[in-house]
C-alpha positions in Angstrom: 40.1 3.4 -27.8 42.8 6.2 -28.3 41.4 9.2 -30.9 43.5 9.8 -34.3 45.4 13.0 -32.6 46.3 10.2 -29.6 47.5 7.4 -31.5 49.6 9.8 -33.5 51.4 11.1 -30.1 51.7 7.4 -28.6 53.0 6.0 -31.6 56.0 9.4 -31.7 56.8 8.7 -27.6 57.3 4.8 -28.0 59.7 5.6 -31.3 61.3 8.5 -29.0 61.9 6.4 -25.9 63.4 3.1 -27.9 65.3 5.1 -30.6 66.6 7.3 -27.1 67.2 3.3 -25.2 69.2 2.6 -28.3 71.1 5.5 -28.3 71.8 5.1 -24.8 73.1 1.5 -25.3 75.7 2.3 -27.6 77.0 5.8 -25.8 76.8 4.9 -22.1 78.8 1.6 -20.5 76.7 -0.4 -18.7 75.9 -3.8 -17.4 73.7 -3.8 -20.8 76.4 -3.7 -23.1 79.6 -5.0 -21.1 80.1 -1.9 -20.2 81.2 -1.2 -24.0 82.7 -4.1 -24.4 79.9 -6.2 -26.0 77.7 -4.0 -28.2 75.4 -5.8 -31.0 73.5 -3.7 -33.9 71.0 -6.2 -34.8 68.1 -5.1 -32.2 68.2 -1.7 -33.5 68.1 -3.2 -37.1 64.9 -5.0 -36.2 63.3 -2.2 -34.6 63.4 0.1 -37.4 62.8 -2.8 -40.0 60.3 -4.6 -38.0 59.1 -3.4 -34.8 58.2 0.0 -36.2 56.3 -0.6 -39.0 54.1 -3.2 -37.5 53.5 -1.0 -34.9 52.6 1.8 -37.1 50.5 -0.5 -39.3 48.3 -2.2 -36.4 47.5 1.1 -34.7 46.6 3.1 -37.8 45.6 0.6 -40.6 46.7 2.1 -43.4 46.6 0.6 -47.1 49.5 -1.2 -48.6 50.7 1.9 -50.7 51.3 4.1 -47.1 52.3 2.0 -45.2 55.2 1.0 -47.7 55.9 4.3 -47.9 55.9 4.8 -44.0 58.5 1.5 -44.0 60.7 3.1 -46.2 61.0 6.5 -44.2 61.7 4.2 -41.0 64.2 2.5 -43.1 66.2 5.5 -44.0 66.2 7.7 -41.2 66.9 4.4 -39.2 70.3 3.1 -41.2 71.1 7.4 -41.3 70.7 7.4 -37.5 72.1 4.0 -36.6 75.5 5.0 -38.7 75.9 8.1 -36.4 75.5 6.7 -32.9 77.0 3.0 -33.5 80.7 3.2 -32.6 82.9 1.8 -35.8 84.0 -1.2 -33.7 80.6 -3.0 -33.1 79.2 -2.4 -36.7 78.3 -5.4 -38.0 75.0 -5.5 -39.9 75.7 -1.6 -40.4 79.3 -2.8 -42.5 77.1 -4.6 -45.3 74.4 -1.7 -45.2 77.0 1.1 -45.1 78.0 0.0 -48.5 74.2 0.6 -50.0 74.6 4.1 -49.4 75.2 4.7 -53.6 71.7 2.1 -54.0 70.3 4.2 -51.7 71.2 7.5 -53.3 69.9 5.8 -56.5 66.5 5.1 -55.1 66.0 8.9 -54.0 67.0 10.2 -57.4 64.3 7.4 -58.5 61.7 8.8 -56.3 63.0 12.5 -57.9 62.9 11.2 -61.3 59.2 9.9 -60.8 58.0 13.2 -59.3 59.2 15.1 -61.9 58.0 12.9 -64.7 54.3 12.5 -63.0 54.8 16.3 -62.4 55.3 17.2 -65.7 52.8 15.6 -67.4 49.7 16.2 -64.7 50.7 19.8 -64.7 50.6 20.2 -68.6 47.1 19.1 -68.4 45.9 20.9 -65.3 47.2 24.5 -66.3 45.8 24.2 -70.4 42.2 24.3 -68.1 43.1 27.2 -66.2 46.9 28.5 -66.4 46.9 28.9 -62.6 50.7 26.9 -61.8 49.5 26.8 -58.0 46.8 24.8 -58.6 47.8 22.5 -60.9 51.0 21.7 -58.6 48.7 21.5 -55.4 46.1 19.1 -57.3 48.4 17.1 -59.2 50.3 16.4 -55.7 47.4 16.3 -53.2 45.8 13.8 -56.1 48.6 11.3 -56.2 50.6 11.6 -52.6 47.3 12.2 -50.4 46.7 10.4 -47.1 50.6 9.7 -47.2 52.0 12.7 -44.9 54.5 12.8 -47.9 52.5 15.7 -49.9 53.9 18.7 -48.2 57.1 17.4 -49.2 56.7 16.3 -52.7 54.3 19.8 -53.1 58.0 21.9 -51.9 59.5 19.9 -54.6 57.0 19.8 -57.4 57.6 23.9 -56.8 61.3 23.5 -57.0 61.2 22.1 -60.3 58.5 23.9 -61.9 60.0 27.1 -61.3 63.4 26.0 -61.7 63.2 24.6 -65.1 59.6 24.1 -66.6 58.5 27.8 -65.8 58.0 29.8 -69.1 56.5 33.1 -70.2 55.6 34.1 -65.9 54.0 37.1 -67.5 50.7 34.5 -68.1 50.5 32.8 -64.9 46.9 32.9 -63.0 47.0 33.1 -59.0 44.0 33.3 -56.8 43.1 36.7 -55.7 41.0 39.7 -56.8 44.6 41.9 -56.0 47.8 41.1 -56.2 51.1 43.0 -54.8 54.6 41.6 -55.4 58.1 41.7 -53.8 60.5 41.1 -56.2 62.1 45.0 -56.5 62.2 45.8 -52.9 65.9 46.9 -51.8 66.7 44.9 -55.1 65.5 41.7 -53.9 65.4 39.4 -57.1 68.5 41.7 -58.3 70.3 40.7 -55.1 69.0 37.0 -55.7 70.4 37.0 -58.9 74.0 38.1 -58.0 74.3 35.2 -55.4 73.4 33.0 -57.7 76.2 33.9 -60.2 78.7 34.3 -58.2 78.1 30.6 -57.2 78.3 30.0 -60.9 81.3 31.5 -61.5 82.9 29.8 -58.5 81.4 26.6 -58.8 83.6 25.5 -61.7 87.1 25.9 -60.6 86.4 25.2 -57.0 85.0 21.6 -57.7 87.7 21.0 -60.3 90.2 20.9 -57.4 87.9 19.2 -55.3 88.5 16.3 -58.0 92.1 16.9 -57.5 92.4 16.4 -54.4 89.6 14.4 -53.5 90.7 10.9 -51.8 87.6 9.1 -53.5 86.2 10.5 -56.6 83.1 9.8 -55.8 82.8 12.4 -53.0 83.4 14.7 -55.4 80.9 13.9 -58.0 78.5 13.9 -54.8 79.3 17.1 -53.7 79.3 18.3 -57.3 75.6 16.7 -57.6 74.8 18.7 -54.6 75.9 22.0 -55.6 73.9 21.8 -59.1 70.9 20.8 -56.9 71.2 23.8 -54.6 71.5 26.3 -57.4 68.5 25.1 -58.7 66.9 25.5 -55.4 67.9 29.7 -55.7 66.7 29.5 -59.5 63.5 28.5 -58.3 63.6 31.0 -55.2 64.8 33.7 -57.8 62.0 33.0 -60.4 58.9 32.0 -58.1 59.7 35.8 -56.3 59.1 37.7 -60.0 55.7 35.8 -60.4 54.5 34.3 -57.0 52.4 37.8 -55.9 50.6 39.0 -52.2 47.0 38.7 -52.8 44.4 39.6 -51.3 41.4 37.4 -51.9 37.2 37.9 -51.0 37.6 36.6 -47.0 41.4 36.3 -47.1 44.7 37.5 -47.6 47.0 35.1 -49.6 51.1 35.5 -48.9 53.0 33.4 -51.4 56.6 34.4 -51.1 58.9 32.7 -53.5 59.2 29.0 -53.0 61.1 28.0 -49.4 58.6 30.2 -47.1 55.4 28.4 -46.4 52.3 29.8 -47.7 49.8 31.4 -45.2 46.0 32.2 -46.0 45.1 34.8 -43.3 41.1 35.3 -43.1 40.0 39.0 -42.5 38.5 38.3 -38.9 41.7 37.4 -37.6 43.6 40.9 -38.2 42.7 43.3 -35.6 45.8 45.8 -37.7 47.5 46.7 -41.0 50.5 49.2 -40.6 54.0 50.7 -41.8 57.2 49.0 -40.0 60.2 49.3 -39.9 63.2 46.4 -41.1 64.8 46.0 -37.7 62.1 43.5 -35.9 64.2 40.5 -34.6 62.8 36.6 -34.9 60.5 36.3 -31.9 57.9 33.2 -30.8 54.7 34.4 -32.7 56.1 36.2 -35.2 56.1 35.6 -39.2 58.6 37.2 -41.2 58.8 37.5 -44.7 61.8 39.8 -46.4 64.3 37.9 -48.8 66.9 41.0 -49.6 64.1 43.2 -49.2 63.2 45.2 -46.3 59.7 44.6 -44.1 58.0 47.7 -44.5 54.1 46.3 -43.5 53.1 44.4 -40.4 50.0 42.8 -39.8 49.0 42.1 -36.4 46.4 39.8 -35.5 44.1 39.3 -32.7 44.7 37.6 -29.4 44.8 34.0 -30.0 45.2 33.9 -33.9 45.9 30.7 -35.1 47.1 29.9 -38.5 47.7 26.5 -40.6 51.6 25.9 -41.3 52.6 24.2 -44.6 52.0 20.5 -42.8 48.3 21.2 -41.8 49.1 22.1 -38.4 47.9 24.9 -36.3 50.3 27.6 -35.4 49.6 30.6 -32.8 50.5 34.0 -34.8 50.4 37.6 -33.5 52.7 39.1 -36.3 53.1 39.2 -39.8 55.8 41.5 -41.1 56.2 41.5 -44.7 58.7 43.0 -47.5 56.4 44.4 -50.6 57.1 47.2 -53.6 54.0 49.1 -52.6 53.2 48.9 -48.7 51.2 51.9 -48.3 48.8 51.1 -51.5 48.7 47.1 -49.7 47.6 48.6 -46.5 44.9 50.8 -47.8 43.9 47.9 -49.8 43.7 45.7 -46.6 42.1 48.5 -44.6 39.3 48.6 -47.2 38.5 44.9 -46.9 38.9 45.1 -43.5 35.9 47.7 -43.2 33.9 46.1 -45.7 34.0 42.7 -43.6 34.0 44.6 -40.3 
């Protein structure tokens, strides 16, 4: 019988290798197809509506409530990817489900809708115990969306909206961590933050107003105008989680939150074999973490051979550097040095 880890990688290959057959059938003439002559959608639409999900649900058994859930991603992506590859003059099926596309958009602002509600109200309850927003978000999420594969997800956008619109008074937040160190006035990062976000603002208004001008269907434009909102909110909630969201170091760890779109990292003590001063011109490399915003990296932690560090899906990911923009990097690093020689 094939482990978890095994059924997970067979399950990936045999979606990789039809999805990459399918492809193949509508790009490449052949005796297949006519040689483009003759090209039917319908076995791609019962692959990703059928094939796949009973697949996925007699190798990994899961209840009713994920594997719906698993259906539904199959769908999506599916009808997304079959409306790229499949040449206009052989959809058929894809015609009739090309015009869902607004029902579709409807049922993800459904799903957004639900989240926030269920968000909002879990959250209430979960920070009058303690006032920690971390752990009311990751509890209320994990609680409802766990075993799904969806949690990372809906945690990214429980922290979007939190911080985007329900935040107030950041000055009484609660993180974990004995000390904290923030980010936010580094090279004027938040300041810098802020600017960006008014000048899209400012331009937002008259820009989209001759988008609706000229716009050949209006309802392009109120899409893109949907879209723009939705990305400022994204920076608001960037902008606001940077103020609050601190570097902490805990009892056998150190904790970097920074804002909401980087991943957070726990790195224990035994994995750091160095704390020290650096400079802001380190490149992206295999191995390396950066974390600067509009700041510059001033501190770089550098961990011992084979360090491996859990990404924001659960996985594993080899680490050698951390380089990290904060206010105070020299009182970090002494504070880092000190727990390193009490634990070493």
């Amino acid at each position: 019988m094939i482990a978890g880890i095994g059924r997970k990688h067979w399950f990936a290959l045999i979606v990789l290798l039809t999805m990459s057959a399918h492809y193949l059938y509508f790009r490449v003439p052949f005796i297949a197809n006519d040689y483009g002559r003759n090209m039917v959608d319908w076995p791609l639409l019962g692959d990703l509506l059928v094939s796949f999900p009973l697949l996925y649900y007699f190798m990994f058994r899961p209840s009713w409530k994920v594997f719906l859930l698993k259906w539904l991603v199959f769908a999506m992506a599916g009808f997304a990817f079959g409306s790229l590859i499949i040449p206009n003059g052989s959809k058929d099926l894809w015609r009739d489900i090309e015009r869902l596309w607004p029902l579709l958009a409807v049922v993800q602002g459904a799903l957004e809708l639900f989240l926030l509600v269920y968000m909002v109200r879990r959250i209430k309850a979960l920070m009058r115990l303690g006032g920690n927003a971390d752990e009311a978000l990751a509890t209320a999420i994990h609680g409802r969306f766990a075993g799904t594969g969806f949690a990372p997800f809906a945690l990214f956008e429980a922290r979007i909206w939190y911080y985007g619109l329900f935040m107030r008074r950041g000055e009484q937040l609660r993180f974990a961590g004995q000390q904290h160190f923030s980010y936010d006035k580094n090279d004027g990062n938040v300041s810098n933050q802020f600017a960006l976000i008014m000048v899209m603002l400012f331009e937002m208004p008259l820009s989209h107003l001759m988008l609706h001008l000229v716009a050949v269907q209006p309802v392009f434009a109120w899409v893109l105008d949907v879209l723009s909102v939705w990305s400022v909110l994204y920076l608001v909630a960037e902008y606001r989680a940077s103020q609050w969201r601190p570097v902490s170091l805990d009892e056998k760890a150190i904790l970097i939150r920074y804002g909401v779109f980087a991943a957070d990292r726990s790195v224990p003590y035994h994995l750091i074999e160095s704390v020290a001063r650096c400079g802001d011109d380190i490149r992206r490399q295999r191995g390396l973490l950066r974390y600067r915003q509009f700041g510059s990296m001033n501190v770089e932690l550098r961990l011992k051979a084979g360090s491996k560090l859990l990404n924001a899906f659960g996985r594993t990911q080899s680490v050698e550097r951390i380089c990290i923009s904060l206010d105070k990097p020299d009182a970090f690093i002494d504070a880092v040095r000190a727990r390193l020689a009490e634990s070493g």
